[in-house]
C-alpha positions, 0 to 999 in steps of 0.5 A: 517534478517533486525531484527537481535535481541531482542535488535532491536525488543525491540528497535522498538516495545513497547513489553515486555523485556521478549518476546521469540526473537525465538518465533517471529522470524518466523512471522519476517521472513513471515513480510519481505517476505510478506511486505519488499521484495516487495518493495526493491527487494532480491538483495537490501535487501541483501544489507541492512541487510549488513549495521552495523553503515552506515556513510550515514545519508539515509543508516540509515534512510532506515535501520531503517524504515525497521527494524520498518516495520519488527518488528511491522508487524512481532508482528502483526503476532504474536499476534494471535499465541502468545496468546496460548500455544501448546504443545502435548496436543493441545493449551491452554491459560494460566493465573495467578491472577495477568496477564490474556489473552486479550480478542479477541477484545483487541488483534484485537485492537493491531494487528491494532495498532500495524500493522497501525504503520508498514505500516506507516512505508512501506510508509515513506521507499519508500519516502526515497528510491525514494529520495536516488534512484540515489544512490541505484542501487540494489534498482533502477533496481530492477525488482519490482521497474521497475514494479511499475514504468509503472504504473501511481500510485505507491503508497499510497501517490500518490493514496491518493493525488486523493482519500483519504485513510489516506496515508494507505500502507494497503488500498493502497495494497487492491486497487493496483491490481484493480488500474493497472487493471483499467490503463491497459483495459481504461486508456491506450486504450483512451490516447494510449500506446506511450502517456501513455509511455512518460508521464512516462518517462517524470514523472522520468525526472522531465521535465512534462509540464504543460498541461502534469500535467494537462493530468497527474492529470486527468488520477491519478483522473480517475483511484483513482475513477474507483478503489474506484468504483469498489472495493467498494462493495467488500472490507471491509472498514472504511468510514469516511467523507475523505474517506475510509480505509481498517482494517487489522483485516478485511483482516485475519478474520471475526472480527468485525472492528472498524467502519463498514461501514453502507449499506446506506453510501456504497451505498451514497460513490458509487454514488458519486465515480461514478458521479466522475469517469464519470466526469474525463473520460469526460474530459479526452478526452478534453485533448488529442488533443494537443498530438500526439495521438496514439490509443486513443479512446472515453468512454461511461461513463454509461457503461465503455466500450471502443470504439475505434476512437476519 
């Protein structure tokens, strides 16, 4: 485990001394399988949670990110478990005169705290890992990894540089599989799969050009804004004048989130993404003829559909 003890859930959370390590270390454990793992890779991981005092300054900077995420998530999880006791008489809660059970809307505040703090901390790992890549073979060949990598956004930095989501891990998981969706039926289809390919290679060679930064930063911009477009009516979100983000309360239950989006700023959002997606997949096209175009095709932008030729 990347949290081996109390001592290191005590040193990366704002807990109480006297939390049962036995207690929490279920919902650790359920924290890096869920959130960890599947940015690292198993064959990293294993690697990590071998380090003990790393002399390198990023081996320690990893470590401890890791064991940030974990611990906070892991009390995230917790939370709701941890404010009852069951017993074989069923669950119950338990107050004295002095303490008393937090009421739901506090607890949900913590987990969304508590769990932001987590996710955070996710983001600023794979900036690390991607800086010391060179030097982490488990994490560079790991099969997630290679994944992630052939697609064009890979993160929640890399999405909110488009579109904001406050460089949330979270909102940044919710859109993801809509993202790659999205790249994969039009992205792909208009620019060509060869294209598509040597962009990206291009990408991790660091020799992009600037007309392909330019190609690049139109496609990142189309599909930020075809996946707010079509996530929007579906996903709970927080909606302020930057953007959007999604709550971690709205994705377990039906608790009441911090700032609801009201259906007239949905509904004024919605508009203005889909002018916008309209508007970079106009321009999209416009960029093409300098390349050597494999199966690229043009785009009706009133109805998202694909039309083959150019």
């Amino acid at each position: 485990m990347i949290v081996k003890d109390i001592a290191t859930l005590l040193a990366n959370t704002s807990v109480d001394q006297n939390l049962s390590y036995e207690l929490v270390k279920p919902y650790l454990l359920d924290a890096e399988e869920q959130y960890l793992i599947p940015i690292i890779g198993q064959a990293y991981y294993a690697e990590l949670i071998a380090y003990t005092n790393p002399e390198e300054e990023y081996k320690n900077k990893i470590l401890q990110l890791a064991q940030r995420a974990v611990a906070n998530m892991g009390i995230a999880l917790y939370l709701p478990a941890g404010n009852i006791q069951i017993s074989d008489s069923g669950a119950q809660i338990s107050s004295t005169q002095d303490k008393k059970t937090a009421f739901e809307w506090q607890i949900n505040r913590a987990i969304q705290s508590i769990s932001r703090l987590a996710m955070n901390a996710l983001e600023q790992l794979i900036a690390v890992l991607e800086l010391n890549k060179d030097q982490i073979e488990a994490y560079k060949l790991a099969e997630v990894r290679v994944i992630n990598e052939s697609y064009f956004i890979r993160n929640a930095t890399e999405f909110n540089a488009h579109y904001h989501i406050d460089r949330s891990r979270l909102t940044f998981l919710c859109l993801q599989s809509t993202a790659r969706d999205l790249e994969t039926s039009m992205i792909i289809p208009m620019i060509g799969a060869a294209l598509a390919v040597d962009l990206k290679e291009r990408r991790k060679l660091k020799t992009l050009t600037a007309a392909d930064m330019r190609l690049m930063d139109c496609i990142y911009k189309s599909i930020a804004f075809l996946t707010i477009q079509e996530i929007l009516p579906q996903l709970a979100v927080e909606i302020s004048p930057f953007g959007l983000s999604a709550n971690y309360m709205s994705m377990i239950n039906n608790a009441t989130y911090k700032n609801p989006a009201e259906d007239s700023r949905v509904t004024m959002l919605l508009t203005y993404v889909k002018n916008k997606s309209t508007n970079y997949l106009q321009e999209l096209p416009m960029l093409l003829p300098t390349y050597v175009q494999g199966s690229a095709g043009t785009i009706d932008p009133t109805g998202l559909k694909i039309f083959p030729g150019f």
